[in-house]
C-alpha positions as CSV (number, residue, x, y, z in Angstrom):
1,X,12.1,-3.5,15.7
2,X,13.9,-2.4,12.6
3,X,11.4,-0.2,10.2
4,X,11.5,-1.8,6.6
5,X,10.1,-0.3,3.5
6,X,9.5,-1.9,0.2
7,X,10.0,0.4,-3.3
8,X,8.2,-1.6,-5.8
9,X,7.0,0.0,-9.4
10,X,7.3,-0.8,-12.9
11,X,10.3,-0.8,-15.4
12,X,11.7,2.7,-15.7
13,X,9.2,4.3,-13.3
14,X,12.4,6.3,-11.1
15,X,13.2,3.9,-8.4
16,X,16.5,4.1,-8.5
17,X,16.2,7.8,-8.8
18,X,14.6,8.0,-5.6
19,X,16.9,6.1,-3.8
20,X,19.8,7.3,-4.9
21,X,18.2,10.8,-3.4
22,X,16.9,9.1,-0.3
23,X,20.9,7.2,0.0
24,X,22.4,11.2,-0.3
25,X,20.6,13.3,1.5
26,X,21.7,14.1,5.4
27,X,19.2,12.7,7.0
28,X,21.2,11.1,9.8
29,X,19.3,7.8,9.4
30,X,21.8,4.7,8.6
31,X,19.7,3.0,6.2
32,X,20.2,-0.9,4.5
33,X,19.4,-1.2,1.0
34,X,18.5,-4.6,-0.3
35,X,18.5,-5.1,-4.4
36,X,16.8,-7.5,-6.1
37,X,19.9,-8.2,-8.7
38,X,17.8,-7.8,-12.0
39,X,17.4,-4.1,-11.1
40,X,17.6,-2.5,-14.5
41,X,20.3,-0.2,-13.1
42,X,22.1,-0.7,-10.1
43,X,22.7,1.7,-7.3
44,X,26.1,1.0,-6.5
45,X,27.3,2.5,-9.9
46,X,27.2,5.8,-8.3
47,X,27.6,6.2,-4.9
48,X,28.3,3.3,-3.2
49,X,31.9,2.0,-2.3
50,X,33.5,-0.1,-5.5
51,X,33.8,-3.2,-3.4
52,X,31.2,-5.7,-5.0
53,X,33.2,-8.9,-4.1
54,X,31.2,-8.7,-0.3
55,X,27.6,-9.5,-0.5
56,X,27.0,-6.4,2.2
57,X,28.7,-3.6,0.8
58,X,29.9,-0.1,2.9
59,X,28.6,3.0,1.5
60,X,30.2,6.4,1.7
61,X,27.4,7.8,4.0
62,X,27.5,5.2,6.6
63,X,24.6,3.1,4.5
64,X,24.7,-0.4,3.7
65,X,23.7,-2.3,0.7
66,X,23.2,-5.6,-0.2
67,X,22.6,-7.3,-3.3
68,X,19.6,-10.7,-3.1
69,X,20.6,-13.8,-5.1
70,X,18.5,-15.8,-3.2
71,X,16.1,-16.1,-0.6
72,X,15.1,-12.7,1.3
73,X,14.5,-14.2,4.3
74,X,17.6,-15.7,4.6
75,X,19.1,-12.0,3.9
76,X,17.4,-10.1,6.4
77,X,18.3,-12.9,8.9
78,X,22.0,-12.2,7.9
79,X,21.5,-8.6,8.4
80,X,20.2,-8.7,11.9
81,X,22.8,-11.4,12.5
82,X,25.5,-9.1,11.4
83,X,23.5,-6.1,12.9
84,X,23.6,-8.2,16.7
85,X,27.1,-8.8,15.7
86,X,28.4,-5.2,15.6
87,X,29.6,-5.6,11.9
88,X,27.4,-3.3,10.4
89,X,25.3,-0.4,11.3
90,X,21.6,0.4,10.3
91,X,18.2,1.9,11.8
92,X,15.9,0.5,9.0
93,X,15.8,-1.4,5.6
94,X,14.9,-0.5,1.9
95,X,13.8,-3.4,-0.2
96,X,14.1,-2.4,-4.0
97,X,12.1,-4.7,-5.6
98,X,12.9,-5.7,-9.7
99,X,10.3,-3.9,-11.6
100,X,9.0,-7.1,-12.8
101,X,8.3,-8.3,-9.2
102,X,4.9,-8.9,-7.7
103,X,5.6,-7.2,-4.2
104,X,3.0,-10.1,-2.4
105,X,5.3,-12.4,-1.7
106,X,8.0,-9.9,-0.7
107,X,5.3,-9.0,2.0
108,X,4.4,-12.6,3.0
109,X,8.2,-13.0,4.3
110,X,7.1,-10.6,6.9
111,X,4.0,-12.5,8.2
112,X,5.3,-16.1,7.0
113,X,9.2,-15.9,9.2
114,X,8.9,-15.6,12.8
115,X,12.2,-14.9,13.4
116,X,12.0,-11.9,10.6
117,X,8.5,-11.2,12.4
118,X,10.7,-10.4,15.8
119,X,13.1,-8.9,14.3
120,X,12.1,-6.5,11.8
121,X,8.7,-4.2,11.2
122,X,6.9,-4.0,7.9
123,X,6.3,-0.5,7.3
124,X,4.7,0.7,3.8
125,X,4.7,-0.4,0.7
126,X,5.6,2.6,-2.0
127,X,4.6,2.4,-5.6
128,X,6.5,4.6,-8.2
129,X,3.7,4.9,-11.1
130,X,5.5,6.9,-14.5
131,X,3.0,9.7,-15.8
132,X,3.6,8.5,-19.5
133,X,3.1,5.3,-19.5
134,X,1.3,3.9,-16.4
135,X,-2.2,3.6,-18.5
136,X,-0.5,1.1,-21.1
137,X,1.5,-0.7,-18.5
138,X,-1.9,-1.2,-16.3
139,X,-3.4,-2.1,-19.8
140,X,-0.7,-4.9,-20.6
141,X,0.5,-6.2,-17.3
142,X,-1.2,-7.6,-14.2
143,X,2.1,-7.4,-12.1
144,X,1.5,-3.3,-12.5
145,X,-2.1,-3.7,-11.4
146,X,-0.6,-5.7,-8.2
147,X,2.2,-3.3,-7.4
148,X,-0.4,-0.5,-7.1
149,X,-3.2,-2.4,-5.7
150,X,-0.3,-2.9,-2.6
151,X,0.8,0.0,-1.9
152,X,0.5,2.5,0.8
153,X,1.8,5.3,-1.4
154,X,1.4,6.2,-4.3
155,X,4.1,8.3,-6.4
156,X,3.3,9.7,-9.9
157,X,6.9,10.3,-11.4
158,X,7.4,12.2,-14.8
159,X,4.6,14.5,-15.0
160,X,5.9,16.9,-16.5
161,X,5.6,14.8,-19.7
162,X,2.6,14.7,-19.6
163,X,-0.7,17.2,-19.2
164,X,-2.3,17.7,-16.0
165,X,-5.8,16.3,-17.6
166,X,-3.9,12.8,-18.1
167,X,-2.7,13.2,-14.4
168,X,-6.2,13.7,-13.3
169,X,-7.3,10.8,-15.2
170,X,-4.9,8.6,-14.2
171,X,-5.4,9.4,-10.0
172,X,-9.0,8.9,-10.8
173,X,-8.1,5.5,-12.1
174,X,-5.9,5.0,-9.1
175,X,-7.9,5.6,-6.6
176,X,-10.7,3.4,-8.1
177,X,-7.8,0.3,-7.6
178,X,-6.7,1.6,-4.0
179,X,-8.3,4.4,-2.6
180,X,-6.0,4.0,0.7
181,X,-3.4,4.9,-0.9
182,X,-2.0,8.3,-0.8
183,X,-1.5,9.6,-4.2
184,X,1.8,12.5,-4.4
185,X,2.9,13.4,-7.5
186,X,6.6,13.5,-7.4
187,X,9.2,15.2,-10.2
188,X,12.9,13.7,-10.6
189,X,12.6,11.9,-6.9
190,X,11.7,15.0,-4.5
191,X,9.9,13.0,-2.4
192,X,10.2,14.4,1.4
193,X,11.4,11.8,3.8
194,X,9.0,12.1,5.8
195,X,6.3,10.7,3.1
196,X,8.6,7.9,2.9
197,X,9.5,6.4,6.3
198,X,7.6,5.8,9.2
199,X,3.9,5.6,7.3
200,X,2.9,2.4,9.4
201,X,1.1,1.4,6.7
202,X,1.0,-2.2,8.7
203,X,0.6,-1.2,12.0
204,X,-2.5,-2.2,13.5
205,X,-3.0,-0.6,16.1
206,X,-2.1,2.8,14.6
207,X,-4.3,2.7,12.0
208,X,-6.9,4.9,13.6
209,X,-5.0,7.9,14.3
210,X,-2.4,8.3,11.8
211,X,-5.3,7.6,9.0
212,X,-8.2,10.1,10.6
213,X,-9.9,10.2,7.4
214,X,-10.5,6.4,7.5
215,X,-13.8,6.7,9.2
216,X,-14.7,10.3,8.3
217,X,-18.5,10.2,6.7
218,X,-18.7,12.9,3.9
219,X,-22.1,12.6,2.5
220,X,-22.0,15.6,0.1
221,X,-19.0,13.8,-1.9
222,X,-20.1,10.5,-1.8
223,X,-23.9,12.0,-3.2
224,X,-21.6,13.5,-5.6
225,X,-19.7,10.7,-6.6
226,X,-22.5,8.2,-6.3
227,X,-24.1,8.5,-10.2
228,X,-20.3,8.5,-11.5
229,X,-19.7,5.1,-10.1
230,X,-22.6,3.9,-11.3
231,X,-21.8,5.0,-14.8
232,X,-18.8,2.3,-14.8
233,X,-20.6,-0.8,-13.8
234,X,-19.2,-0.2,-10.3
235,X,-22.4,-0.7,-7.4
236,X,-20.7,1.2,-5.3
237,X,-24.9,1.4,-3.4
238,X,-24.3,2.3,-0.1
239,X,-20.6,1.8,0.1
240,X,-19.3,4.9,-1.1
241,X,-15.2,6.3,-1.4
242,X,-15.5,9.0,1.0
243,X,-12.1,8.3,2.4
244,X,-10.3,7.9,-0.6
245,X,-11.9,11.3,-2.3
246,X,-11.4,13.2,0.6
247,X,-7.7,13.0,0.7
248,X,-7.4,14.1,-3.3
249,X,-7.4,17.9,-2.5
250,X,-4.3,18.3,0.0
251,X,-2.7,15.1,-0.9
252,X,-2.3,14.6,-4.9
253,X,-0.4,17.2,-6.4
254,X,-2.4,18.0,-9.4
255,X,-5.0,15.5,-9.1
256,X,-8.2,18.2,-8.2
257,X,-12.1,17.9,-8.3
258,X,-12.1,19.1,-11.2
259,X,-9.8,16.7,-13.3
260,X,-11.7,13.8,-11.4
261,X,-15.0,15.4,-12.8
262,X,-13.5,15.1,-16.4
263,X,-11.9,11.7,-15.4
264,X,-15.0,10.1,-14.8
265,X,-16.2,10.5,-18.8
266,X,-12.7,8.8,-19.8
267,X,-12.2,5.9,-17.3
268,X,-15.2,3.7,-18.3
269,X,-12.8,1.8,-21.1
270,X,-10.1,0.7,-18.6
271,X,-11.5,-2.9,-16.9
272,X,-9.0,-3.1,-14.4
273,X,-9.0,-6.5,-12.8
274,X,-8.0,-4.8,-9.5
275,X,-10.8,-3.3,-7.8
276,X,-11.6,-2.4,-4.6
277,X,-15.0,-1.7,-2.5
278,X,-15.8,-0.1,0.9
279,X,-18.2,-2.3,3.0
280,X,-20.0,-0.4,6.0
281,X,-22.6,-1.5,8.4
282,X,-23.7,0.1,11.9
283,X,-24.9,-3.4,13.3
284,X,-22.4,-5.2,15.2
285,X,-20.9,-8.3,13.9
286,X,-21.1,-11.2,15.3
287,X,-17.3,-12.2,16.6
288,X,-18.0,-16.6,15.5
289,X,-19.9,-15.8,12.6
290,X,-17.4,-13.2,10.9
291,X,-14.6,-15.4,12.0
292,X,-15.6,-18.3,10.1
293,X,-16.8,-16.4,6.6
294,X,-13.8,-14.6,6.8
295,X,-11.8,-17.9,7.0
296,X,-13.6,-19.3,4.1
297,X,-13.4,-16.3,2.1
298,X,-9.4,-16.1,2.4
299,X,-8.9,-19.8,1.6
300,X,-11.2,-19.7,-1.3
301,X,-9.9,-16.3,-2.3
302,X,-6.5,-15.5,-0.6
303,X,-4.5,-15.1,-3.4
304,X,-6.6,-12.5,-5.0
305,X,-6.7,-10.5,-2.0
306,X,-4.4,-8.4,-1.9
307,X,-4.7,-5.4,0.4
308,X,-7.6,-5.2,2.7
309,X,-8.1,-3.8,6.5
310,X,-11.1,-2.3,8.8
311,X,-12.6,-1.4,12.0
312,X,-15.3,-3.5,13.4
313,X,-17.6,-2.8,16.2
314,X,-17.9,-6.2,17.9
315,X,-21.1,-7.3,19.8
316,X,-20.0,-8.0,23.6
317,X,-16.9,-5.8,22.8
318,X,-16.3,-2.1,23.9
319,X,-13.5,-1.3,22.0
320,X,-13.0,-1.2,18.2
321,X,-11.4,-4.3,16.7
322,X,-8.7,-3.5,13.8
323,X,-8.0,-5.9,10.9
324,X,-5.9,-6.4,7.7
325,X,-4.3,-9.0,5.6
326,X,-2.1,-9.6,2.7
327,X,-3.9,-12.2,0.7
328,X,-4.4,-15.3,3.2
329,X,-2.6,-13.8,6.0
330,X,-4.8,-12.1,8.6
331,X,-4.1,-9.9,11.9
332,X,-6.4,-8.5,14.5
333,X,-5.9,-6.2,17.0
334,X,-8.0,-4.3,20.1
335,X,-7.5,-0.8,19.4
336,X,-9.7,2.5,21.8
337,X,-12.4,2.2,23.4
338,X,-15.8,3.3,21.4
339,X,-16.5,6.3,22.8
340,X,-19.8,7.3,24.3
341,X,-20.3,10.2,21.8
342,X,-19.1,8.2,19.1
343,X,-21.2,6.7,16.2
344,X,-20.0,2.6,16.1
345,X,-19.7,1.2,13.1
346,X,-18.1,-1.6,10.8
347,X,-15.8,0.1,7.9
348,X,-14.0,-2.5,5.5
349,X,-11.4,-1.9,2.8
350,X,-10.8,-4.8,0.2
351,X,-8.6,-4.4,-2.6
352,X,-8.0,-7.3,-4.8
353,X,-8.2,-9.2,-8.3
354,X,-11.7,-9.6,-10.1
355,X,-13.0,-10.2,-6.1
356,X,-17.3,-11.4,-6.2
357,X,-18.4,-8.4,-4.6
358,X,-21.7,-9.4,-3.9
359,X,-20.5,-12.5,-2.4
360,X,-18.4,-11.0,-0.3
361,X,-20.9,-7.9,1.0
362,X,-23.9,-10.8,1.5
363,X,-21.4,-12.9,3.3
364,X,-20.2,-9.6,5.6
365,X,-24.5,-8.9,6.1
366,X,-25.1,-12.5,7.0
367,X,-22.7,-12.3,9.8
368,X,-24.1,-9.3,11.6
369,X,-25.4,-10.2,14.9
């Protein structure tokens, strides 16, 4: 299975800076880029080979790129064809999407193509969000609010045109959108490799050990947090963001406890219609009755899902069940044995556009066993 990962982020956010950094360092990896072909500034200007008559083009470092004026299914499928073929060379793919693009249905071709399915495996999704003018941009354009309510990453570029107070505020916005996404601030495209490949952001079965805070209770932040939410409208009872907190200290650059203190006194006038809620429960589910809700849900609201995934303790089932979806399209997965120590439990992540919430958590409550 060939790894793919999807760069998505506004107009002028530093894409292309990162990947021209990602296409020149030795890294040893032979990497496929795949450009959507409004990209405000193509890649090959610099450092590819001047040879734009191909639609697959050779680059000096043994990378390939390719340039989409069509379907993206139908490009991967040449790739792999040409891969199988022994005309070009490449261990995994980087989808630069136009920073006008909504990055769901870039996704969906994963889920939607089986031969794509067999072939290649979604990775992450990473975000570029520019320090300056992320606020405005989330203000004015729902296609921003979607390309970070997707991601598995987030990237705060330019910040050092900014303070670190508006950095602050604006993770504490983030994280209110997504808070499984990983927040980095990154200057001028120093982003390590390794926070860019190989996140398995979509692999469900992983999702437990290479995310340990995703189940990690910490009741002295979410006691902290708790009266904050509540300020903002957001009823956040009994659900609270431990997971998404708890990363902020090691993971976000600038973005301490402190700034998201101050944050919370200067967030209330951004309605984002992206939100997302934690639902937890430590009944067991019944396996018909959540089956069915959660069928109806994604029909009725598919397309304004856009990220969401959990763990479910079953009744009749000893190991944890794993779940996510891009908007309609849901996968689930046995994962490890519950433990006999271990504390079972149903956490659920949803992340979408103006989602009922209540609907949604009384739905969940009615289907527990």
């Amino acid at each position: 299975m060939i790894p793919v990962t999807i760069l998505t982020g506004f107009l002028g956010s530093g894409k292309t800076t990162l990947l021209k950094r990602i296409l020149s360092e030795k890294h040893g990896m032979k990497i496929a880029v795949i450009e959507n072909e409004f990209g405000e500034e193509n890649i090959d200007n610099d450092i590819l080979v001047q040879d734009t008559g191909e639609q697959i083009i050779q680059m000096s470092n043994g990378c390939i790129c390719c340039t989409i004026h069509g379907d993206l299914s139908r490009v991967l499928n040449d790739l792999a064809a040409q891969k199988q073929a022994g005309k070009v060379d490449f261990d995994r793919v980087v989808i630069e999407t136009t920073g006008l693009a909504n990055p769901g249905p870039v996704v969906q071709t994963f889920f939607m193509d089986d031969q794509i399915a067999n072939e290649f495996l979604l990775d992450a999704i990473i975000t570029l969000v520019d320090a300056k003018h992320a606020n405005k941009q989330l203000d004015e354009h729902e296609v921003v609010q979607r390309q970070f309510g997707f991601a598995d990453r987030l990237f705060i570029t330019k910040a050092d045109l900014v303070d670190e107070k508006h950095v602050a505020d604006l993770c504490h916005r983030l994280m209110h959108m997504n808070p499984k996404a990983a927040i980095k601030v990154v200057n001028f495209g120093e982003a390590d490799i390794k926070e860019i490949f190989d996140i398995r952001g979509f692999n469900l079965n992983s999702k437990l050990e290479i995310d340990p805070d995703f189940l990690v209770e910490d009741d002295d932040h979410a006691h902290h947090h708790a009266h904050a939410h509540d300020e903002h409208g957001h009823t956040h009872a009994g659900h609270d963001h431990d997971h998404d907190h708890a990363n902020c200290d090691h993971d976000h650059g600038h973005c301490n406890h402190e700034g998201h203190d101050h944050a919370h006194h200067h967030h209330a006038h951004h309605d984002d219609k992206i939100k997302s809620f934690v639902y937890r429960n430590d009944r067991p589910f019944d396996p018909n009755k959540l089956e069915d809700f959660l069928g109806g849900i994604l029909q009725i609201y598919g397309e304004h899902l856009l990220r969401y995934k959990g763990v479910l303790y079953m009744k009749g089932v000893d190991s944890k069940v794993v779940f996510q979806g891009v908007h309609q399209m849901m996968g689930s997965d046995l994962a490890a044995k519950w433990q006999p120590a271990e504390k079972k439990t149903n956490k659920m992540v949803f992340i979408g556009i103006e989602l009922p919430q209540d609907l949604i958590t009384n739905g969940l409550d009615a289907c527990l066993a």
